[in-house]
N, C-alpha and C positions, 0 to 999 in steps of 0.2 A: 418642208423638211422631211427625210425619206428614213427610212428607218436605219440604215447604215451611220447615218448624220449622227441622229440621237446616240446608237449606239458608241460613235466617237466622241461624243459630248459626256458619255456617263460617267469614266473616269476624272476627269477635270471638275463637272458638280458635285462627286463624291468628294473630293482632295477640297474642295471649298467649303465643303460644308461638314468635313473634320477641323477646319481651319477654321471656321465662326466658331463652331463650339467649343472649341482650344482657346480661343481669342474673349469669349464669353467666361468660361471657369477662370480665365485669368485675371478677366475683372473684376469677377466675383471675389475672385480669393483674396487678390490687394485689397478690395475694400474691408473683406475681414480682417484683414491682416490689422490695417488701416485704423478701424474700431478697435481692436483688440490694442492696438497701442496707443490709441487714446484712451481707450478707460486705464490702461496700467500708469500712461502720464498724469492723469487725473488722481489717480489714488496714492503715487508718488508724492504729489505736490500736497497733498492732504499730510499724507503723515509727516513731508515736511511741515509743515505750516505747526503740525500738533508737534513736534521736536521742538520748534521752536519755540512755538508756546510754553512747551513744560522746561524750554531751558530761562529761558526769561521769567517764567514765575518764580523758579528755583533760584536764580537772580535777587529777586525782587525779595522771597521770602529770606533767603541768606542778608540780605540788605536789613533789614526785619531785625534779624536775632539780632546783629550787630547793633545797631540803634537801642536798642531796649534791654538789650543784654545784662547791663549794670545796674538799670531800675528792676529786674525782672531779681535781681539777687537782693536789691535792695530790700525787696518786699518777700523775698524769701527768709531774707533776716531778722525779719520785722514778724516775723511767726503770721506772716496773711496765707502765703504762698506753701503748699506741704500740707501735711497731718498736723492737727491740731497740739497743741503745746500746754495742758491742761495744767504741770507743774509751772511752767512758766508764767499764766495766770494769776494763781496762787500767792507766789513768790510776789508780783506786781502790786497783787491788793493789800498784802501784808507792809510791801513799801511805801505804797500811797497813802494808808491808813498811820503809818511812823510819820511820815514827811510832813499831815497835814495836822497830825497831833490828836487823832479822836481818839473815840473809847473803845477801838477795840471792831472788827468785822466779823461777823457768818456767815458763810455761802452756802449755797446748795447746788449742783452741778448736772441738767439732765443729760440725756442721749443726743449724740448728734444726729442731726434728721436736715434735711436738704433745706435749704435758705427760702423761707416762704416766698423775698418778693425775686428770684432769681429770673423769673420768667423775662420782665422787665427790663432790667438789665440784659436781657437777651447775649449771655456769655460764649455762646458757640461751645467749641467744646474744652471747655473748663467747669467744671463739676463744683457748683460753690452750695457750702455746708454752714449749720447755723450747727452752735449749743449755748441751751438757754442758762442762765446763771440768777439765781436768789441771791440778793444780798440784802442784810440787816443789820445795822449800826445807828449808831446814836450820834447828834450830833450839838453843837454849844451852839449855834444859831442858823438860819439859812446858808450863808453865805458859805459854810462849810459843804455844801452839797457840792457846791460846781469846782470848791478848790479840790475836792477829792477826784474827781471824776477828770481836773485837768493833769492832777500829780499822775494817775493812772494811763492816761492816755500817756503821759511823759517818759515812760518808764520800756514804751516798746516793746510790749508784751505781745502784741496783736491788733484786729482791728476788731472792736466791739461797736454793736448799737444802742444806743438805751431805748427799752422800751417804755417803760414808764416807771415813775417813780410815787410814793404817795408819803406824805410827810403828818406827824401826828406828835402836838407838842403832850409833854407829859410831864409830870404832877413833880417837885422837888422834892427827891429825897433825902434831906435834912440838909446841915446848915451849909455845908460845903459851898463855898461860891465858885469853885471850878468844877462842876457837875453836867450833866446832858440836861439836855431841856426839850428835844426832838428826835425820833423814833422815826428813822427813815429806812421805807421797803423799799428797795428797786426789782426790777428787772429788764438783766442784759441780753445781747445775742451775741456771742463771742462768733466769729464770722470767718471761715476758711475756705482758699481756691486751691485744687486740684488739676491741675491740666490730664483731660481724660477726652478719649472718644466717645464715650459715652458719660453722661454727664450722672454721676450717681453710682460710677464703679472703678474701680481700682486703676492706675493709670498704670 
């Protein structure tokens, strides 16, 4: 091939080989293109999938309040649920103490301070509170201990625990035969839930 030859061949392998690399950036590019729309399908179908999810749990927890809704007031009624209800207490022991006919109650009332076994019961976030309670009365035989404590429970004041109680018979004081004969110490944990994010502060 003589030099003319070449010379006419240059134009047509220049025009060729603008044409591969036209032909190459183009496949390049689709495939960018290409990638760049599957990661965007990719991350679409995610936040779908997370739509969906937060609409089905929002489902599920509206389903939630509905079902429970009427025990959830129930037990708001019942002084568990809220701020403690320390007059309502009160008023409760002064009842159960008439109903069951003894001689008469004393309390003493600490601070509330977070529910020691609350761990336990693992509440999530509901914030449950204990206040301890002193009581001292007298009573005409055992059996007055558990009818006080069931008139009390009766009365829907709250939800209490007894911690313990210690019983100490005592000496007649003259001839009266309707007198005390026992000298009962308890102590309660009068027991409140709070629905909070954080368990131990203000909701």
């Amino acid at each position: 091939m003589n030099g003319e030859e070449l010379k006419a061949l240059r134009g047509p392998l220049i025009l060729l080989a603008v044409i591969i690399a036209a032909a190459a950036g183009a496949i390049y590019y689709t495939d960018l293109l290409r990638k760049q729309t599957e990661t965007t399908l990719t991350r679409q179908q995610a936040q779908l999938r997370e739509a969906q999810t937060r609409m089905q749990r929002s489902g599920d927890e509206k389903g939630i309040i509905v079902q429970y809704a009427d025990k959830y007031r129930q037990l708001e009624a019942a002084g568990f649920i809220g701020e403690e209800q320390r007059i309502n207490w009160i008023d409760a022991l002064r009842t159960a103490n008439a109903s069951v006919d003894l001689f008469g109650v004393s309390y003493d009332i600490g601070a509330q301070q977070p529910y020691a076994y609350a761990a336990e019961l693992a509440p999530g976030p509901i914030a449950l509170k204990q206040s301890r309670m002193k009581l001292d009365f007298r009573l005409l035989h055992e059996a007055d201990l558990l009818r006080f404590f069931d008139a009390l429970r009766g009365q829907g004041a709250g939800l209490f625990q007894i911690d313990q109680c210690t019983l100490r018979r005592t000496e007649p004081g003259g001839a009266l035969r309707y007198q005390p004969n026992i000298a009962a110490n308890c102590e309660l944990a009068w027991i409140t839930a709070t629905p909070d994010a954080t368990p131990g502060g203000r909701p």
